[in-house]
N, C-alpha and C positions, 0 to 999 in steps of 0.2 A: 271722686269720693269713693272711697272703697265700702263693699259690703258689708264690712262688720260695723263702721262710721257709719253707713244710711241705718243699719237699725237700729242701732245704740238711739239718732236722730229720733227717727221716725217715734220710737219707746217715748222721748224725753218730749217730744211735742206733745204726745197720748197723756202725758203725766202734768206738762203744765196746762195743756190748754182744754183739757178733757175731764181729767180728775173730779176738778171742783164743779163740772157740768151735770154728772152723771147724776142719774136717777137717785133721792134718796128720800127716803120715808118723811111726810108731813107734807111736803113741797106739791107745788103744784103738776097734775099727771097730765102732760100733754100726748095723747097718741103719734103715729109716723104715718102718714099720707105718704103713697106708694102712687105714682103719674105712672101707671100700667102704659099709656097711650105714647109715652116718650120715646117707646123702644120703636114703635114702628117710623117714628122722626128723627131715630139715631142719637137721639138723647139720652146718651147711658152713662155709666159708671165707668169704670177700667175694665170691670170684668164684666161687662153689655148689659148689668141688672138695671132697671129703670131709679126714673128719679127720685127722692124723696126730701119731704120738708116736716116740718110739724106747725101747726097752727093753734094756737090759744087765741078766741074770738074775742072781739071786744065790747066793752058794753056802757052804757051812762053815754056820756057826750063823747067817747072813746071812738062809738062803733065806728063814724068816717075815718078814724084816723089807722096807717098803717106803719108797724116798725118789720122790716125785715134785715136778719142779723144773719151774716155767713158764719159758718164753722168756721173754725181755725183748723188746723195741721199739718202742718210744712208740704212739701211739696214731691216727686219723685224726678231724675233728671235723666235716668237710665231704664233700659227694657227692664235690667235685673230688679233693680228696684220698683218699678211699678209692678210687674210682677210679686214681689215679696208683698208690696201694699196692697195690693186686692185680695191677699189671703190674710190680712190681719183682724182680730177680733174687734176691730175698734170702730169698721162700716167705713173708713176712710178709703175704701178704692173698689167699695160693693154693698148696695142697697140692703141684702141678703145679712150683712151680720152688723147692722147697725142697733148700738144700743139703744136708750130713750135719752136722751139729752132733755136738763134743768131747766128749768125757766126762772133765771135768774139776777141780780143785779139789775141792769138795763129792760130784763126780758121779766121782772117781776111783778105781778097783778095785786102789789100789796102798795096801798097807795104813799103811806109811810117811808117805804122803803124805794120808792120809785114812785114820785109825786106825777114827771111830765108824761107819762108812758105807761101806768102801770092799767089801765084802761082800753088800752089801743086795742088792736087788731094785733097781735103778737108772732112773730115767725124768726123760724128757725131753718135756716136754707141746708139742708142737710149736705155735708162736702167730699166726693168720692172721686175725683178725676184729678187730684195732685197736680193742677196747673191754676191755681186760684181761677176754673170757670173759664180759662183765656183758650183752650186746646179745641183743634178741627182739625182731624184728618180723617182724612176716606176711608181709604184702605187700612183692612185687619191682617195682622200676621198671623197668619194659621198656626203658625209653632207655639205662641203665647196667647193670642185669642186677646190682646189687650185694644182696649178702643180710647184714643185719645179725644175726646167729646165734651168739655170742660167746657166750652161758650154753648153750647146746644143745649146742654144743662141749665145752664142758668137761664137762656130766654124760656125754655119750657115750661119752667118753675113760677117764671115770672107770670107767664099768659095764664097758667093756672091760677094764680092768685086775679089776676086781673078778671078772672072769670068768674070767681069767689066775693067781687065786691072793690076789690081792689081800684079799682078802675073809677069808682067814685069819690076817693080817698083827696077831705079837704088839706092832710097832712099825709106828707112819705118819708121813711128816713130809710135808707139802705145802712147799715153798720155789718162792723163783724170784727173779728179777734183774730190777732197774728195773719197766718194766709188768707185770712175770711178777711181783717182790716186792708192787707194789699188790691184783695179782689173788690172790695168797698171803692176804692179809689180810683182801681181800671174801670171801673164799671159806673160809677156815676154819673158821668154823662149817659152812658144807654138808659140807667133805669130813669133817668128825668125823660130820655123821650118817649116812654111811655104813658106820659099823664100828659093831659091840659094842661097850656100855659096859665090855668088858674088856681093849679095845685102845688101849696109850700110842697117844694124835694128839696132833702141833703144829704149830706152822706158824712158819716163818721167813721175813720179807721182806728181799733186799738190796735194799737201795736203791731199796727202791718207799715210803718213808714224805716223801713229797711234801709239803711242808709249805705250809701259808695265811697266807703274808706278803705283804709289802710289798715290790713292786720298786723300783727306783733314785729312780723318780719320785715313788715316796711312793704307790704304787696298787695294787691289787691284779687288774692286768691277765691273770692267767692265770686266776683265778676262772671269764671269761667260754670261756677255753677250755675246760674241764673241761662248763663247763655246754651248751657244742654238743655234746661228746664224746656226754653222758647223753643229748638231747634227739635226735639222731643216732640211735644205736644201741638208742631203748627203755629203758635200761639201770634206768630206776626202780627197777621190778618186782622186781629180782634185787639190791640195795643192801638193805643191813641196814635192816629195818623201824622198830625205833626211834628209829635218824637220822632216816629219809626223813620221819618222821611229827613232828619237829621242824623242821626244814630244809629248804630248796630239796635235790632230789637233785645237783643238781650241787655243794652242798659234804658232799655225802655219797660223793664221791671222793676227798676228803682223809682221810688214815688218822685224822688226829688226830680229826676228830670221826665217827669211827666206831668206833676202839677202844674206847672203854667200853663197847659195846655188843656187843662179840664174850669168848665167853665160853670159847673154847679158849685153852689158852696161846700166845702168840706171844712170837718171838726177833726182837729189832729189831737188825738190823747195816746200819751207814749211818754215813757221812761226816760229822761238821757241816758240811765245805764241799763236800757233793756237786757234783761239776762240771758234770752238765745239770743240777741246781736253780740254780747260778751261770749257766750260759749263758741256761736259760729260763724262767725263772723271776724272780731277781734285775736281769739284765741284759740281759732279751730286746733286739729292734730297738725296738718300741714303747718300751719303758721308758728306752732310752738311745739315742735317735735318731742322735745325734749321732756317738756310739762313742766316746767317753768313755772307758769301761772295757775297752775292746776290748783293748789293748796287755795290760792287767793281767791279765784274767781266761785270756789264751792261755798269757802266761807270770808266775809272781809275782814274778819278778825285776825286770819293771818297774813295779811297785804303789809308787804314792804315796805316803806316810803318810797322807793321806786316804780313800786307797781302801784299804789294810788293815783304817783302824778302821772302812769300812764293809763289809770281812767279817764284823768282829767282831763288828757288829751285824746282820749274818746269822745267825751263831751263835747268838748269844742267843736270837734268834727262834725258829730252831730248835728248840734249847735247850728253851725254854717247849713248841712243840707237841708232842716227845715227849713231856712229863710227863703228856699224857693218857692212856701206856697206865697211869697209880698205879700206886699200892704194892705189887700184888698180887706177892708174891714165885714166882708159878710164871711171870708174864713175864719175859723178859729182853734186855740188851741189851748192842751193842759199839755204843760211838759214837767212834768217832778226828774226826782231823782231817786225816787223810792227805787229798789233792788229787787225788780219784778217784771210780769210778763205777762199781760193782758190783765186789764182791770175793771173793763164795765160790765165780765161775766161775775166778778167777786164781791157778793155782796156786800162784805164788807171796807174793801178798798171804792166802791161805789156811793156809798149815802153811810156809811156805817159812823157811831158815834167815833172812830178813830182812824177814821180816814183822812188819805193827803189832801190838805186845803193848801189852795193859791189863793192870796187874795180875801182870807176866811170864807173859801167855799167850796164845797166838797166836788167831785165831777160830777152829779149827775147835778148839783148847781147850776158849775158854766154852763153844761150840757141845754139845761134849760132855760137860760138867757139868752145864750147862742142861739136854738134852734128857736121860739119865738121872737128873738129882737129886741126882746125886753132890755138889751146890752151888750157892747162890743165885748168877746173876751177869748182875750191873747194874751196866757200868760203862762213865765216860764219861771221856776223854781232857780231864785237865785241866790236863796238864801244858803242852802245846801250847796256845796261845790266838790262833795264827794258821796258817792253811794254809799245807801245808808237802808235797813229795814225796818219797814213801814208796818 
C-alpha cells in the first residue's frame, strides 16, 4: 500500500468511524483516564504514551453490569505508516492527542435511546496501536521510536477496569466498530477469561467481520495487507491458537476463519455491503487501477447494471464467510444491506425511529434479545438484494 493510499485510508477511517463519535455539545461529557502505570508494563501506544479509555459509571440495577466498546480505525502495516499514525490529530497511534469520543448509540445513558445498556457501566477502550490490540514486540527502533504493544494495551486496560469494579460484573459485553469490531472477536475469548464462570460475557463486532474475497480483479489483494499488519506488530502470538496452528496468521485476521474457533458467544452486526469492505477491499486502487467503479461505489445512483450485479456478488461472498460463525444458536447476527459502516455508534441507525429492522426490530432489539436470551436472533436482510441507503 503506498503512502498517499495509507493516508487517504487512514483520513476516511477518521471520517467514518470518528466523525459521528466526536464530542458535541448537549451529549453526554465523559473525561479520558490516562493508565500512567502502563508505561512501566510496556503497555503503550505507537509513540510509548500510556493507555487510555473513558468511563461513564453506571447506576439504577446498571451498576454490576459492564459494556466495553473498542475504538474503531483501520490499522497501520508499515514502519512508514505507523509512523505517519502516531502524529495524527485523531489519538489513533498516541495517548497525547486524543480527542473526547461520544457516548453514543450502544454507549448512550438515555434509556429511550438504548433501553438494554443505557445504565451499565459504560466504556470506551481508547485505540492507539493499529493492530486491533493483537501487537508484542520488544524491541524499539531507535530511528522511529515506534512500539508495537497493541495486546499489552488491552490486558492493561482490562485489569484497570477489573480494579474499578469490573470484576464484579453480573453482565460483560466487549463490542467495538470496524478494527475495535475485529479486535471484539480476537479477543473474546480473553476478555470471558477474565470473569467467573458465573458471569453472562459476549461480544459484539460492528463491522469488524472483514471478509476473504476476491477484488474487482479477481485477486485477493488485501490478503497481503492483513499479512504485513500481523508480520509488523508480532500479532501471531495473541491470534486464536487453532487457526494460527492451521494457517498462515495473517489469514487468522479474517473473522471467518477464526470464529469456529472462539467459544464465547458473539453478535455479528454488519452490512453485506459494508462501504470500507467496498472501498478496500472490493475496489481498492490496486484492484481497479483504472477507476472503473469509482463514480458507482461514491454514489449508487450511478451504478451500471454491471456493477450492481457485481455487488451482488459481493454479497454472496459475504454471505458464504458469515456462515462460519454455524448453527450454534447462542451466536447471533443482523446483516442488512444498508450502504454503510459501523452502526451501533450511530444513534440513529441504532434504536432511531428510521432505522434498519430485520424482522420488525431495530439493532439495539436483537441486540437485546440476543444478549439476554429472551430469543434466538439470526437474521439476514433478504429482502433487499442490492445496496441501498438507509
Amino acid at each position: 500500500m503506498s503512502k498517499v493510499r495509507s493516508k487517504e485510508w487512514v483520513k476516511c477511517t477518521v471520517i467514518v468511524c470518528i466523525l459521528l463519535f466526536l464530542k458535541t455539545e448537549g451529549l453526554e461529557e465523559v473525561g479520558i483516564t490516562i493508565i500512567e502505570s502502563g508505561v512501566a508494563k510496556g503497555a503503550v501506544c505507537l509513540d510509548g504514551s500510556p493507555p487510555a479509555y473513558q468511563l461513564a459509571k453506571g447506576f439504577g440495577d446498571g451498576v454490576n453490569n459492564w459494556l466495553v466498546h473498542i475504538q474503531g480505525g483501520g490499522w497501520c502495516n508499515t514502519v512508514e505508516d505507523c509512523v505517519y499514525r502516531k502524529t495524527m490529530d485523531n489519538g489513533l497511534g498516541s495517548s497525547k492527542l486524543m480527542p473526547m469520543l461520544n457516548f453514543t448509540g450502544i454507549l448512550s445513558n438515555e434509556q429511550e435511546q438504548n433501553p438494554n445498556f443505557y445504565n451499565w457501566n459504560r466504556v470506551i477502550m481508547r485505540y492507539c496501536d493499529g493492530s486491533s490490540f493483537t501487537g508484542d514486540v520488544e524491541e524499539v527502533d531507535p530511528a522511529t521510536n515506534l512500539y508495537f504493544r497493541g495486546a499489552r494495551v488491552f490486558n492493561v486496560i482490562i485489569e484497570e477496569l477489573m480494579s474499578k469494579g469490573m470484576n464484579d460484573a453480573q453482565n460483560a459485553l466487549l463490542s467495538g466498530c470496524s478494527a475495535g469490531g475485529l479486535a471484539s472477536i480476537l479477543h473474546c475469548d480473553k476478555f470471558k477469561g477474565f470473569f467467573p464462570s458465573s458471569t453472562r460475557v459476549k461480544c459484539i463486532a460492528d463491522a469488524g467481520y472483514f471478509a476473504h474475497v476476491k477484488d474487482l480483479s479477481g485477486e485477493y489483494r488485501f490478503e497481503k495487507y492483513y499479512n504485513d499488519v500481523v508480520t509488523l506488530h508480532g500479532s501471531a502470538k495473541y491470534l486464536p491458537s487453532g487457526c494460527t496452528s492451521n494457517m498462515t496468521p495473517g489469514l487468522c485476521f479474517y473473522p471467518q476463519f477464526v470464529v469456529p474457533y472462539i467459544k464465547t458467544p458473539i453478535f455479528i452486526l454488519n452490512s453485506a455491503y459494508d462501504t470500507w469492505q467496498v472501498y478496500y477491499i472490493l475496489s481498492s486502487n490496486e484492484a481497479d487501477p483504472q477507476g472503473n467503479f469509482t463514480k458507482c461505489k461514491m454514489d449508487l445512483n450511478e451504478c451500471s447494471t454491471p456493477q450492481l450485479q457485481r455487488f451482488q456478488d459481493f454479497r454472496s461472498d459475504f454471505l458464504y464467510s458469515v456462515s462460519a460463525i454455524g448453527n450454534d444458536s447462542s451466536n447471533g447476527m443482523f446483516i442488512n444491506t444498508c450502504y454503510t459502516h459501523c452502526q451501533s455508534e450511530f444513534q440513529p441507525a441504532w434504536s432511531g425511529n428510521d432505522a434498519s429492522k430485520l424482522d420488525y426490530k431495530t439493532i439495539s432489539e436483537g441486540v437485546g434479545d440476543w444478549f439476554y436470551e429472551k430469543s434466538e436472533f439470526r437474521k439476514i436482510d433478504d429482502e433487499h438484494k442490492l445496496p441501498h441507503y438507509c
